[in-house]
C-alpha positions as CSV (number, residue, x, y, z in Angstrom):
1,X,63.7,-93.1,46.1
2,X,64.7,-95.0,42.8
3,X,67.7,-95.3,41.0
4,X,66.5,-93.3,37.9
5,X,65.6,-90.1,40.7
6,X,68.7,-90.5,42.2
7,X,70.3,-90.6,38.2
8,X,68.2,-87.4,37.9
9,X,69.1,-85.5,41.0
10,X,73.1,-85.9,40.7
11,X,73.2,-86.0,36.8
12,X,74.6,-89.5,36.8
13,X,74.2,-90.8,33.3
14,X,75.3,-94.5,34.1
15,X,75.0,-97.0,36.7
16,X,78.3,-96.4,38.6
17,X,79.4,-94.3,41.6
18,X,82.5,-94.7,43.4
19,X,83.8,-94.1,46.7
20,X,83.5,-90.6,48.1
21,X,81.1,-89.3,45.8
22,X,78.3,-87.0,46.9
23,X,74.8,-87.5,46.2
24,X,71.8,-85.5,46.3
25,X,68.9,-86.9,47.6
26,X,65.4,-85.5,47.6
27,X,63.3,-87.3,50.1
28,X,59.8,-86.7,50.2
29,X,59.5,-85.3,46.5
30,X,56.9,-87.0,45.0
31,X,53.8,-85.7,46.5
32,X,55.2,-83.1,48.3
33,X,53.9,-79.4,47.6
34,X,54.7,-77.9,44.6
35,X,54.0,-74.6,42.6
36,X,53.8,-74.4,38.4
37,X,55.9,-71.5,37.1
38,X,55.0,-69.9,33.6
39,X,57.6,-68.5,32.6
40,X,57.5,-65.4,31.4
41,X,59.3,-63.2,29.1
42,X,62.9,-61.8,30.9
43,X,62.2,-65.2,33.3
44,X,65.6,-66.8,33.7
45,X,66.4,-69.9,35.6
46,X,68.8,-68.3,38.3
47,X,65.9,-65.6,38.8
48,X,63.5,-68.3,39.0
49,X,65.6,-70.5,41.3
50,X,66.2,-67.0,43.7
51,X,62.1,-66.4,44.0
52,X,61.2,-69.8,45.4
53,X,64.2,-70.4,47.0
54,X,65.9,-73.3,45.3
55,X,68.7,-73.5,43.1
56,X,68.9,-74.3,39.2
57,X,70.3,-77.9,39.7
58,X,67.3,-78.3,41.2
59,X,64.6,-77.1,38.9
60,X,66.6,-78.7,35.8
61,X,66.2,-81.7,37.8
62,X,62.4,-81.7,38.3
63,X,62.1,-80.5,35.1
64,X,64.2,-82.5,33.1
65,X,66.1,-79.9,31.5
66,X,69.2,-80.6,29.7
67,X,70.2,-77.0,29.4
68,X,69.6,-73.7,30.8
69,X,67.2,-72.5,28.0
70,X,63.5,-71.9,29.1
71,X,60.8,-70.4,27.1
72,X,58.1,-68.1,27.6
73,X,54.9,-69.8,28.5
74,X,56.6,-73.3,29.4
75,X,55.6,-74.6,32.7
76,X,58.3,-75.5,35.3
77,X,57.5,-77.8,38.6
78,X,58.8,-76.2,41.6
79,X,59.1,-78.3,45.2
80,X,58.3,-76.6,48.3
């Protein structure tokens, strides 16, 4: 795990964490199994998140999404 995945995962955009915080960790992540989504028209991220699973943190993560806009025919990583 590096610090820029663990930046990623918990939406950290500097270098400091203090006491008591929480922080996601995906072990394994890189190389593990994963699916590409297309979305589709009507596709939504909370939809998305519900069919595989998962939750929207998640996929904005491994997708480096900023927001929760998606468009149709844009690709979206999604770990098993």
């Amino acid at each position: 795990v590096t610090v820029t995945q663990l930046r990623q995962w918990n939406g950290i955009r500097g270098s400091n964490i203090r006491v008591g915080d929480r922080l996601t960790i995906h072990p394994g992540s890189e190389g593990s199994d994963f699916v590409m989504h297309t979305v589709r028209r009507g596709d939504t991220l909370i939809g998305i998140a519900g069919r595989y699973g998962t939750t929207v943190a998640r996929i904005k993560t491994w997708n480096s999404l900023s927001s929760n806009t998606i468009h149709p025919g844009q690709a979206l990583r999604i770990y098993r």
